[in-house]
PLY file of the C-alpha trace (Angstrom):
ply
format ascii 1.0
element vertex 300
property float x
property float y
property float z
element edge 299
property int vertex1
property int vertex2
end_header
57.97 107.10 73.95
59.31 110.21 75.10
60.06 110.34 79.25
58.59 113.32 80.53
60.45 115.56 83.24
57.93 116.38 85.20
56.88 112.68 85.18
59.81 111.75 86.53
60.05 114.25 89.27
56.52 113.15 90.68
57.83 109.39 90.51
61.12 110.01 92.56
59.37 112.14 95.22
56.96 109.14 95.67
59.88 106.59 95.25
61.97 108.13 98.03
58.85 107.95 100.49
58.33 104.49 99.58
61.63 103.66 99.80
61.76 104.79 103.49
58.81 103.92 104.36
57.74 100.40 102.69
59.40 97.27 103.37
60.57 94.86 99.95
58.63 91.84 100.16
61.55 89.39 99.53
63.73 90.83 102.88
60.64 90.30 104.79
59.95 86.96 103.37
63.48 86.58 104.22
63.38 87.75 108.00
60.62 85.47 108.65
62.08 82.11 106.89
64.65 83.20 109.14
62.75 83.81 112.52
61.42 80.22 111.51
65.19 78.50 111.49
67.52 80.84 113.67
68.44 79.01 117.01
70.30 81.34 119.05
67.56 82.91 121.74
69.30 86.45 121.09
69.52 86.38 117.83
65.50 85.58 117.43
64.69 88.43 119.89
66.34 90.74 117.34
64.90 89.22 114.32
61.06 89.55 116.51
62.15 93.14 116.53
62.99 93.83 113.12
59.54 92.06 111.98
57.48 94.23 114.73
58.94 97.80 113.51
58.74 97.44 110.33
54.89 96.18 110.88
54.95 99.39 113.02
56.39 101.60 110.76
54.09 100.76 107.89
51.02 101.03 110.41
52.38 104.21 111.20
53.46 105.59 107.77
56.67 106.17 108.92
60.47 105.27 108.12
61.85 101.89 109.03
64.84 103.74 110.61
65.90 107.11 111.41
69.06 107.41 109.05
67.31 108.18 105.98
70.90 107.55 103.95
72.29 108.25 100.54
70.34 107.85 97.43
71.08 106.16 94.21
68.46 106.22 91.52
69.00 103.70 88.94
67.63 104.29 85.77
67.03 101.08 82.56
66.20 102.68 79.26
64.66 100.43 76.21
64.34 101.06 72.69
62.58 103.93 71.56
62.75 105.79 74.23
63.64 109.97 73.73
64.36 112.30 77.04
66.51 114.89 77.77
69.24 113.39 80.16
70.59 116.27 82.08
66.71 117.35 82.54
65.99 113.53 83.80
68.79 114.08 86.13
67.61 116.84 87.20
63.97 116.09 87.79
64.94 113.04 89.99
67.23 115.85 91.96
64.65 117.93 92.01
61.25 115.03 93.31
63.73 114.09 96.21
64.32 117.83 97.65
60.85 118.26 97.24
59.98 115.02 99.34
62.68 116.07 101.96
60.62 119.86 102.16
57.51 118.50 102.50
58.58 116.32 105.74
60.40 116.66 108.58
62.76 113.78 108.13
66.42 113.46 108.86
68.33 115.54 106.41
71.94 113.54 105.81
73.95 114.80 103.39
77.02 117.44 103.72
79.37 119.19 102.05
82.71 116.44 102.36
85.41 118.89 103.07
83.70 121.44 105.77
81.09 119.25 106.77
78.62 121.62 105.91
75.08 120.02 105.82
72.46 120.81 102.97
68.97 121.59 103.46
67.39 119.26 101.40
68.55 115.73 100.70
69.50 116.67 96.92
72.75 118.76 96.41
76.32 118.22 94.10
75.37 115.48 92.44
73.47 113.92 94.95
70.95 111.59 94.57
73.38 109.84 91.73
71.80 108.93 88.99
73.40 105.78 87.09
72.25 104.48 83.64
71.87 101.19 82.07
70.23 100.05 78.44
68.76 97.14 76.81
67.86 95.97 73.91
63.91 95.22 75.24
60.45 96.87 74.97
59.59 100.70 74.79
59.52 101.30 78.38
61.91 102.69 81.30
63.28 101.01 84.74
63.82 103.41 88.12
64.76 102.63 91.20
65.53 104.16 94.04
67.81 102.54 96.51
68.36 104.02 100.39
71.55 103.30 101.95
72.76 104.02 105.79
75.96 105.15 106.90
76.00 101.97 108.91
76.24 99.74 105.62
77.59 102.14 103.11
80.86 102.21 105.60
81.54 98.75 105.41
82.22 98.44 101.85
85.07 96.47 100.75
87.18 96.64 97.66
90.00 95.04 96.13
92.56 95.08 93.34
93.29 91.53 93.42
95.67 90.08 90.56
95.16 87.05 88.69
97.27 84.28 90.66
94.96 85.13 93.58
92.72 83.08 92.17
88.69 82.70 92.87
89.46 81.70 95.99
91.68 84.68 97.15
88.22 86.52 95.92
86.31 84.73 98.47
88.58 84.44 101.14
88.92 88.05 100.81
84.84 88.29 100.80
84.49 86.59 103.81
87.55 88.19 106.11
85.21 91.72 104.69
82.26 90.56 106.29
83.93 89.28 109.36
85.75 92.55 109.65
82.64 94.80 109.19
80.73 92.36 112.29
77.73 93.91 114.13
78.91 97.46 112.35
76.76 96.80 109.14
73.14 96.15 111.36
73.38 92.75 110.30
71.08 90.70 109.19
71.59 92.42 105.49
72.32 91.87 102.00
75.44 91.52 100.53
76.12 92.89 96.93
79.33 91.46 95.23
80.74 92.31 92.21
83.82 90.57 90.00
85.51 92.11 87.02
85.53 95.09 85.53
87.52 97.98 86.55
88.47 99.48 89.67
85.35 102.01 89.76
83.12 99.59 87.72
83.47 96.54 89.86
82.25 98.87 92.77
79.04 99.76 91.50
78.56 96.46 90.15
78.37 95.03 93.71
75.91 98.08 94.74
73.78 96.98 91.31
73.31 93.96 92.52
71.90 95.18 95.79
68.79 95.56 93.43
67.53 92.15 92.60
65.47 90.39 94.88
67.49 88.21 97.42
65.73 85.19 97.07
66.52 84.77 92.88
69.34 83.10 92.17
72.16 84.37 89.33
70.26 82.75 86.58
74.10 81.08 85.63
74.12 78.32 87.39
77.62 78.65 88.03
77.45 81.78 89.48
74.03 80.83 91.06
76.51 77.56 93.10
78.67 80.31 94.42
76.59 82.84 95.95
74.95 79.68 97.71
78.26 79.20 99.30
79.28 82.05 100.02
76.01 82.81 101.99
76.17 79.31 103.95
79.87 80.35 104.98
79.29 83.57 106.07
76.09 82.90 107.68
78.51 80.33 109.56
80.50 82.74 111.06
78.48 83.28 114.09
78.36 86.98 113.51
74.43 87.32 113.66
71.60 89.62 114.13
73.28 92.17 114.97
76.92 91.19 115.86
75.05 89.00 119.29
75.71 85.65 117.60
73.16 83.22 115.81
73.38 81.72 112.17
71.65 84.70 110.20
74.39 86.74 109.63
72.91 87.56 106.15
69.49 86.71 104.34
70.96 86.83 100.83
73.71 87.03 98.49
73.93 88.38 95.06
76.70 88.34 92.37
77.17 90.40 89.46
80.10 90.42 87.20
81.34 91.61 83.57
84.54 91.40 81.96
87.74 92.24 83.22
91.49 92.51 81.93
93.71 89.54 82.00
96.12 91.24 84.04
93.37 91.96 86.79
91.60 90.12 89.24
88.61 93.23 91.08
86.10 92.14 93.40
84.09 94.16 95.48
81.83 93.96 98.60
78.77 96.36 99.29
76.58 95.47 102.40
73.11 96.58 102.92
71.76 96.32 106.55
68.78 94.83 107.68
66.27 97.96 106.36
67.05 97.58 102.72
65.23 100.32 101.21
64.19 100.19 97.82
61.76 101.37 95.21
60.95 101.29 91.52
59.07 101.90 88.85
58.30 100.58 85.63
57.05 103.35 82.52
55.60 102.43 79.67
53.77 104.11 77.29
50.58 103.48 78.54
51.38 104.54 81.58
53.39 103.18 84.71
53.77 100.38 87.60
55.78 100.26 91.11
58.00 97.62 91.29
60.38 95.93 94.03
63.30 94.35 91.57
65.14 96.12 88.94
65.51 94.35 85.56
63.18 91.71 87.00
60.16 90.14 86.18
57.75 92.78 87.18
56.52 91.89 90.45
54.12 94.97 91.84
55.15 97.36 94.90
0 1
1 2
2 3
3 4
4 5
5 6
6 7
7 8
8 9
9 10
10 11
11 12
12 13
13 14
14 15
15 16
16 17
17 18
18 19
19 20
20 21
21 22
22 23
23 24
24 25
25 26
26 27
27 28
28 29
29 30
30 31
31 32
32 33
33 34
34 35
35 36
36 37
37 38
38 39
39 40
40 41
41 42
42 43
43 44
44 45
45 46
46 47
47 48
48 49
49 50
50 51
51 52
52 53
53 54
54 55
55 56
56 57
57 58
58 59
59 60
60 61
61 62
62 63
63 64
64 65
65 66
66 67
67 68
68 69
69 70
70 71
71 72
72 73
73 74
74 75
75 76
76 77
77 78
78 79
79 80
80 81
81 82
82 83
83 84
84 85
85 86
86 87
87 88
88 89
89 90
90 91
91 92
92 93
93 94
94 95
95 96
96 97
97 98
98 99
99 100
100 101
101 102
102 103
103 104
104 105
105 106
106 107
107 108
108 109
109 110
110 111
111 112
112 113
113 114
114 115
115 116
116 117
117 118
118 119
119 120
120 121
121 122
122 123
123 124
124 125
125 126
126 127
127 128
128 129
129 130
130 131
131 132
132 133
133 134
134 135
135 136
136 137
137 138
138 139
139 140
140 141
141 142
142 143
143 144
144 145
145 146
146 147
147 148
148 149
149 150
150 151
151 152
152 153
153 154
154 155
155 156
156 157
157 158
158 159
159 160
160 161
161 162
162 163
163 164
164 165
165 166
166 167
167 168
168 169
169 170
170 171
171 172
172 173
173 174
174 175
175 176
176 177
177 178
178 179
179 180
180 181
181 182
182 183
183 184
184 185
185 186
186 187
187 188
188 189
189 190
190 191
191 192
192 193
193 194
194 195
195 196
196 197
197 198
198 199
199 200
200 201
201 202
202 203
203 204
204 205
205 206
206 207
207 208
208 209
209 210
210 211
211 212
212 213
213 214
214 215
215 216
216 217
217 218
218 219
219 220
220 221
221 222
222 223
223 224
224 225
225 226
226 227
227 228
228 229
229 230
230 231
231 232
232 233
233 234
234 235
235 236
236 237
237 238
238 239
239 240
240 241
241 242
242 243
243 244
244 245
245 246
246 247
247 248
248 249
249 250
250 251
251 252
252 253
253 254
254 255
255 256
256 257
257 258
258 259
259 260
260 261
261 262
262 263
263 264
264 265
265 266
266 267
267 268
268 269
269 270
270 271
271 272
272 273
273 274
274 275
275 276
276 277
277 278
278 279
279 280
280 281
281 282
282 283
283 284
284 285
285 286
286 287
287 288
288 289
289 290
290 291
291 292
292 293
293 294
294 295
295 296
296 297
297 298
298 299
């Protein structure tokens, strides 16, 4: 199969629309288990609130929330697949400032020494583009994910060394999340990564942002910890919103590879409570919208 440019510039413009504008079923699954079970009286008002915008913002058409973010498109490439990558790169570039012409959203992103803002919401190296393979069927993964200033500031990494153990890892998890409080617009997701290096343990805990909160690490293992990490956190008291209550988060996902001996990373990335996110599956028959990346194929 060979992955056309111009294909891929018409799916990210649609991906970044759909990213702002339509909610993943498994966080509003999510919100609603936890409207069902949250006891704090505050702390259901906000969930109420979360529920009725983003009902009102897909009545409407409109984006969840006014901070349209930073984008990362992920790309998964299978066997047999032929493309031109800086072109690819390019054309997802290229589909996002195109979106951000065509409507009169919030433009966010600047120029990081003199603050400078761009015109469209594609400029030096922005939307990143990150790349993954398998060894699977003749088809291609994107997706699109939408983060906040709100979130994407309360990321957490650390350098820790082998006698800290797992459990300086999770003691240095939780003390993250009770140091970023109300600032992430809690309830969210929490992406954590182990291993790797110091910048590859950091995108690992942004990867795993992308599967769907409510599937387990399918090592059971690692499937046991993310479980308790999400009970203890949630036990904080932190909340909706930093105003108390027991959903602090509505998931937890782990991702790790291989690390040195000597080295001990782990790394937080938080996702607020609008956790904006779209794919797409191509084949060579043609192409799907998905809401998981490297999942099982659920529809958008």
């Amino acid at each position: 199969m060979r992955l056309s440019a111009d294909l891929v510039e018409d799916l990210a413009y649609q991906l970044y629309g759909q990213a702002l504008k339509r909610y993943p079923p498994d966080i509003k699954a999510t919100l609603r288990q936890a409207q069902g079970t949250e006891k704090d009286p505050t702390a259901q008002e906000v969930l109420t609130v979360a529920l009725k915008s983003i009902d009102r913002a897909e009545q409407l058409d409109k984006p969840v929330c006014q901070d349209t973010g930073m984008q990362t498109v992920w790309c998964r490439v299978g066997r047999g697949v032929t493309f031109d990558g800086p072109g690819i790169e390019e054309a997802v570039r290229s589909g996002v400032g195109r979106w951000t012409r065509e409507h009169e959203y919030r433009r966010t992103i600047v120029q990081p020494l003199n603050r400078n803002k761009y015109p469209e919401q594609s400029a030096a190296g922005h939307p990143k583009v990150e790349w993954e393979w398998f060894d699977g069927e003749e088809c291609v993964e994107m997706m699109l994910l939408s983060k906040g200033s709100g979130s994407e500031n309360q990321g957490f990494h650390k350098m820790l060394v082998p006698a800290d153990g797992l459990a300086g890892a999770k003691r240095f998890i939780v003390d993250s999340v009770i140091q970023a409080g109300g600032q992430f617009c809690p309830p969210g997701i929490a992406g954590i990564g182990f291993g790797s290096t110091f910048d590859g343990v950091a995108r690992l805990a942004k990867r795993a942002l992308l599967r769907d909160c409510r599937t387990g690490h399918p090592e059971p293992e690692i499937a046991a910890l993310e479980e308790e990490l999400l009970a203890e956190i949630n036990d904080t008291g932190i909340g909706p919103m930093g105003l108390g209550g027991t959903t602090t988060l509505l998931g937890l996902n782990i991702e790790y590879e291989a690390t040195h001996e000597t080295q001990n990373p782990v790394a937080l990335n938080l996702q607020c409570w609008a956790h904006r996110k779209a794919g797409v599956r191509i084949r060579p028959g043609g192409h799907e919208f998905i809401w998981e990346f490297g999942g099982d194929g659920v529809e958008a």
